[in-house]
N, C-alpha and C positions, 0 to 999 in steps of 0.2 A: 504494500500500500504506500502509496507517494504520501508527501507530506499535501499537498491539495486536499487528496482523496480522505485522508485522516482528518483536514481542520472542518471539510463537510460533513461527515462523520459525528463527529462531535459538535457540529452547528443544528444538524437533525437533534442531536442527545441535549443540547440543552432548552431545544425550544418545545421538545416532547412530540415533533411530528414526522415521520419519515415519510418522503413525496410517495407519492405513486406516479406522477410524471415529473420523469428526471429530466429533462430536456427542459421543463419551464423551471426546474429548480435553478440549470445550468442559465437560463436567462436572466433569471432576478440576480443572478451574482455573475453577470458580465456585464462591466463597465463599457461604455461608448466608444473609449479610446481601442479598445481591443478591434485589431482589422482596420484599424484608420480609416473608420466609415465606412467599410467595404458593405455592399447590399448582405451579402453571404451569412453576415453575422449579427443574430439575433443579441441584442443587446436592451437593457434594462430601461431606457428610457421612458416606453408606452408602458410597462408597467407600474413603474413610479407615478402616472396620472392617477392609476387606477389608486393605488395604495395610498394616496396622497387622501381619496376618497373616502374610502376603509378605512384609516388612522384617524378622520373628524368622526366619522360617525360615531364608532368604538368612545371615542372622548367623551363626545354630545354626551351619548347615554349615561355613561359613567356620574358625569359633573348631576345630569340631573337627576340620577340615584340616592347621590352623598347629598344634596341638598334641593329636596322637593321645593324650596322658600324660595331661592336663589334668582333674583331677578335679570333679567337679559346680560345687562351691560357687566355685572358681575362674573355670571357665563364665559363671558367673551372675554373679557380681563384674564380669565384663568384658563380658556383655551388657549390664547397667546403663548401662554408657560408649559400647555404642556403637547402641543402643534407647533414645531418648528425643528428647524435641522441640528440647534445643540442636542434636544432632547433622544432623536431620531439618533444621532451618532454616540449617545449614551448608551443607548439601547441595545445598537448596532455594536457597540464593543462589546455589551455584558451578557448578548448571546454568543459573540466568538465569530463575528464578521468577517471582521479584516482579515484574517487569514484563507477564510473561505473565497475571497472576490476574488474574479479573473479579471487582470489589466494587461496593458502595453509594457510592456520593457519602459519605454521612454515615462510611463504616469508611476508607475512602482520607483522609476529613479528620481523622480519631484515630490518622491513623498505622498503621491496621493492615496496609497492606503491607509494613510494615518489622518488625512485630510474627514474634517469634520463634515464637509459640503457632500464631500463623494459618498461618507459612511450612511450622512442622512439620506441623503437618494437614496442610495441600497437597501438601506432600510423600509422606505417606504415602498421599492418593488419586492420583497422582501413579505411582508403583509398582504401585498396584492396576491402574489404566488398563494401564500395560506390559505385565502380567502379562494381564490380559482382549486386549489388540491382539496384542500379541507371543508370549506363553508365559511359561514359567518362567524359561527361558535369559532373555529381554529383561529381564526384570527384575531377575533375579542379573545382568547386563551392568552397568545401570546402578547396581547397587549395590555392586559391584567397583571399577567406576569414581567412585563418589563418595564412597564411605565409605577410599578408600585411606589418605587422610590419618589420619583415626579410626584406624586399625590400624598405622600410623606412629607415634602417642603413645598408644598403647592402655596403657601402664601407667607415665603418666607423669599427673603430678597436673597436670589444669587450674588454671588460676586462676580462684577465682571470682567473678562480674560484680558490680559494686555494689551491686545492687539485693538478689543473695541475698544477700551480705555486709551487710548495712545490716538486712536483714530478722533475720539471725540474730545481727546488735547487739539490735535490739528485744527478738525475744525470750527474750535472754540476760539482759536483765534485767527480764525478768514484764511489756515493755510488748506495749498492742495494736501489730498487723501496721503497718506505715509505710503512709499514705493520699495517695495523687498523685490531684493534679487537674490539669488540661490550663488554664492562664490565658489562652495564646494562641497564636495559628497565625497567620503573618504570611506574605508573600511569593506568588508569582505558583505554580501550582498543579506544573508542574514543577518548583521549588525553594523547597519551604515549609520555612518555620522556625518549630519549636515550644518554646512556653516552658512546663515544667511546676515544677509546686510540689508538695514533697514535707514530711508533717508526723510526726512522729514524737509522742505524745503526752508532754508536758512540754517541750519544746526546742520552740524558734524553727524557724518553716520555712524548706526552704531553695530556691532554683530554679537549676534548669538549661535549657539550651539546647540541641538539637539540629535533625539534616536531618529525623529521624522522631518521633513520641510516645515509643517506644523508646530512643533516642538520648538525649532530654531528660530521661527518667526516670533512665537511667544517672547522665548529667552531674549532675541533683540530688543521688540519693542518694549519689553521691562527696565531693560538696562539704557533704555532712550527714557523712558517716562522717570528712574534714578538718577540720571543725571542732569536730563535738560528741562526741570520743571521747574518752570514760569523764568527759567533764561531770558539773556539779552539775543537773539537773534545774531549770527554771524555773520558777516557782511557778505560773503560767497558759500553759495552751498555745495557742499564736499561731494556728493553724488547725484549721477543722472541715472540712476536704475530706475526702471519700469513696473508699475505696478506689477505681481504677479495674478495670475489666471486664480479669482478665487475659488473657484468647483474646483483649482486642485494645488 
């Protein structure tokens, strides 16, 4: 058994469903990049619409189980928390995802299996699949069982990660969005280490390190929002790197 075959394996064993069609399993966990568009290959996209679907509904009921009283705007306040791609890519880690998805050579070396955007999609064709193999039930199953945590701090303020913190520094004072460039990917393919540089226009750039592109983007813009908060602006700014592709 390949390591592929084993982390599907165990994505069946934790989410308690084994497909009966394996070919829409192998869909919900093939990323866009895979084939470089090619028509040939069925990838996760149209099912993400679907699951996107199936993850509000699943919610709806829930929220208005726990609280029969709960007025509209309330509702929706607490759908926001727990309908969105952090939660999606929460979830996506704590059945055993990442390891399950097929990518391009080129998206696995950017870090996009660790990429929160990519885990959330997947997540949500992911559901869709459930719902297509299993029913409503299998899918409300696994969404009971992964969102429990989410409805455990459901009206408790997150904290937010650096990168939105760092972004809503910028443009708290009228600058362009923060731009990460990837400098380097070092290390053997199971335990790569990426070094990214993040540029805020006017300040010094600054880099971070991490195990994913994700990781490394955090570690920068932390150590940008450590040193350059509420600075003088420098007169020339040190980097022209380009925002990166945030789906990955």
């Amino acid at each position: 058994m390949n390591t592929r075959t084993a982390a599907i394996a165990e994505l069946e064993r934790r989410i308690g469903h084994t497909f009966a069609d394996r070919d829409l399993l192998e869909r919900a966990l093939t990323h866009a990049s895979v084939g470089d568009g090619a028509k040939a290959v069925r990838h996760n996209e149209r099912l993400e619409f679907l699951g996107d679907r199936v993850l509000n509904l699943c919610a709806a009921e829930r929220l208005m189980a726990l609280d029969p009283d709960a007025r509209e705007g309330e509702m929706s306040r607490r759908m926001a928390g727990l309908v969105n791609y952090h939660a999606c890519s929460r979830a996506a880690r704590a059945c055993g995802l990442p390891d399950a998805l097929r990518l391009s050579a080129s998206a696995t070396k950017v870090g996009a299996r660790e990429s929160d955007a990519v885990l959330g999609d997947a997540c949500e064709a992911l559901i869709a699949a459930l719902y297509i193999d299993g029913g409503l039930e299998t899918a409300r199953g696994f969404f009971l069982k992964f969102w429990a945590d989410e409805f455990a701090h459901l009206d408790e303020p997150r904290a937010k990660d650096p990168k939105t913190q760092l972004q809503e520094w910028a443009q708290g004072r009228g600058l362009p969005l923060p731009a990460y460039e990837l400098v380097a990917r070092d290390g053997p393919d199971h335990a790569p280490r990426f070094t990214v540089a993040v540029a805020v226009e006017g300040y010094p750039a600054e880099r971070g390190q991490g195990r994913s592109r994700q990781d490394a983007e955090k570690a920068a813009a932390q150590l940008m929002l450590a040193k350059h908060d509420n600075p003088e602006p420098a007169a020339i700014a040190t980097s022209d790197a380009q925002p990166s592709d945030t789906r990955l």
